[in-house]
N, C-alpha and C positions, 0 to 999 in steps of 0.2 A: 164695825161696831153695831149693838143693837139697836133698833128702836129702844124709846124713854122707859124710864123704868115703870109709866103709867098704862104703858099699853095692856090691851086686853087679857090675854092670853097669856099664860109661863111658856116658858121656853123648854122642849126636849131635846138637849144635848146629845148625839146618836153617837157611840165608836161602832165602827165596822166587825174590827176583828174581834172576836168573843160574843159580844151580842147576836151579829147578827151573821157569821161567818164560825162557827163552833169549831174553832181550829185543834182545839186539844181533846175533842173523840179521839177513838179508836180508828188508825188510820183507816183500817181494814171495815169500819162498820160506818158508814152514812146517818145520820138522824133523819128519825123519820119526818117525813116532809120538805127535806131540803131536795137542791137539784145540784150536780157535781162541776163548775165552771172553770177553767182553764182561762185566764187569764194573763195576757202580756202586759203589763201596765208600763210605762217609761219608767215611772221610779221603779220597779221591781226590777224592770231588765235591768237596767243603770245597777243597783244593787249586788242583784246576780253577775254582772260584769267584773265589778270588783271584787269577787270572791272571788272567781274562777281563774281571774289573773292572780289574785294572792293564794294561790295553791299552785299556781304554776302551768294551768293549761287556761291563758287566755284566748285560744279558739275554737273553745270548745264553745256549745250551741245552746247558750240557758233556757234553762226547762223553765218554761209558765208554771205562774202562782196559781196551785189548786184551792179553790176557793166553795164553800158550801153558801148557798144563800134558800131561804125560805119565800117563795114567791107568794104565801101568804101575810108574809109579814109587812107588805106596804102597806096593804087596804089596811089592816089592822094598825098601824103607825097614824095612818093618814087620819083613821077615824076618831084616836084621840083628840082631849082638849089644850091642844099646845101646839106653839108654833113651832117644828120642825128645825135641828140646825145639825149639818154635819161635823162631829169634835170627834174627827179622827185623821192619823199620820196617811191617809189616802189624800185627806186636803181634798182638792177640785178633782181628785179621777175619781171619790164616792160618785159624784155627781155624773160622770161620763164612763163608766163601769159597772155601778151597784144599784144605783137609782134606778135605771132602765129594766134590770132583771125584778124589782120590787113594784113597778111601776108608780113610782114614784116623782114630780116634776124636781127639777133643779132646783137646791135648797141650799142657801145659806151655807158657807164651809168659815169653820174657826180657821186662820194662819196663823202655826204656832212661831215663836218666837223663837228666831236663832241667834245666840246660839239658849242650849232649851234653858229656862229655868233652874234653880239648885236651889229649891226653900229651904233643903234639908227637913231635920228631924222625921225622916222619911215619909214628907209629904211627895206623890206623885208630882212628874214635871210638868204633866196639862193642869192641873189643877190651878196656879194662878195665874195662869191666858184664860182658863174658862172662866174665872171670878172677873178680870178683868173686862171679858166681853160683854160678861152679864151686864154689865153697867147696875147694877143693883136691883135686875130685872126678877122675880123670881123664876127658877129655874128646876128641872130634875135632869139627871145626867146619868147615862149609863154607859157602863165600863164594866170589865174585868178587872180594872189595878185597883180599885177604889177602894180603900182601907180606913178606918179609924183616925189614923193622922190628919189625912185629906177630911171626914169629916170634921173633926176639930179646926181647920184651918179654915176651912169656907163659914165655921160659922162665927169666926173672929172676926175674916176680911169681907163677908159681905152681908149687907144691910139688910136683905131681902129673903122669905123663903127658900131654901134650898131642900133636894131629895138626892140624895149619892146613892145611885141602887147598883150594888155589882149583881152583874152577871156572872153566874162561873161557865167557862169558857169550854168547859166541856158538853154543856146543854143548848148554848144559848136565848134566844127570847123563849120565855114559857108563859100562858092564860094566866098562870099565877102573877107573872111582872104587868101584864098589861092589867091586870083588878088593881094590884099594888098603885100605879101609878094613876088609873083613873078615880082611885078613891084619896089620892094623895092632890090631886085638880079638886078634887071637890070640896075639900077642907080649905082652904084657902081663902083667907078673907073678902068680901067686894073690893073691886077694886075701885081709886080711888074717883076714878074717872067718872062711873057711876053716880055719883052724887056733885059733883061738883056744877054750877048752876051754868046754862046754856048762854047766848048771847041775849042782853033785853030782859033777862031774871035777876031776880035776887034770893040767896039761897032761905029756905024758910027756918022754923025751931031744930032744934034736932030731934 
């Protein structure tokens, strides 16, 4: 769970894939900037394991998850105004897989809930694990699934600012998202903490 929903800072929600891994380019063409990484991850293998026995050759030799990442994109994450959390189906290998090529330290991972969610009316299944961790924190979240339903839902079930910015998953992070979201911090009201009277005060007029 997060800290209070008084703390400083909003939260940035991070998914892996689409954001910051632009899985649906052209296989055949790279985005400029990125670097090409091969990946074994346990859940991938594990994954891959069970396909290749469900087709019938379970000795075959699973091929690592080809993975694109922008080694620019940590300094840039890290320099916004928001506390950092990983909300992606990597869970704890963002952290010991993704984070290191971003240079990024170990950051907070959402655990989604098994078995996943079903808000229906085709609201996405992170969408109320991510409200619920918010604790009513304000937040901005990026994804690729992120659709109109999901907005509508986060702003019934949670008390707090929220920003849903999809990514499309064929570019991922672009200058544009990072203006988007640091001018989306900036609007944001004081928070409450700011005013609230220290130890030994008493708060003055308004």
């Amino acid at each position: 769970m997060t800290e209070d929903a008084g703390s400083a800072r909003p939260l940035l929600l991070v998914d892996v894939d689409g954001p910051l891994n632009p899985y649906a380019a052209k296989p055949s063409r790279r985005p400029d900037g990125y670097e090409t990484h091969r990946l074994s991850t346990p859940r991938w293998l594990a994954m891959e394991k069970r396909r290749l026995s469900a087709w019938g050759t379970p000795g075959k030799r699973p091929k690592p998850l080809r993975v694109w990442l922008n080694p620019a994109h940590g300094a840039e994450l890290a320099s916004l105004p928001f506390d950092l959390v990983w909300a992606t189906t990597w869970e704890e290998e963002a952290n010991t897989y993704v984070a290191p090529v971003l240079g990024l330290p170990e950051l907070p991972v959402i655990t989604w809930s098994t078995p996943r969610p079903d808000p229906g009316d085709g609201v996405f299944w992170k969408t109320p694990d991510l409200v619920s961790w918010a604790a009513g924190r304000p937040f901005a979240w990026l994804d690729d699934d992120i659709t109109r339903a999901d907005r509508d839902w986060v702003a019934v079930h949670h008390p707090g600012p929220a920003l849903l910015h999809r990514i499309d998953p064929r570019l991922g992070l672009l200058p544009p998202d990072f203006t988007t979201l640091r001018a989306w911090a900036a609007g944001l009201p004081a928070r409450e903490e700011h005013s609230r009277p220290g130890p030994g005060r008493t708060p003055g007029p308004d």
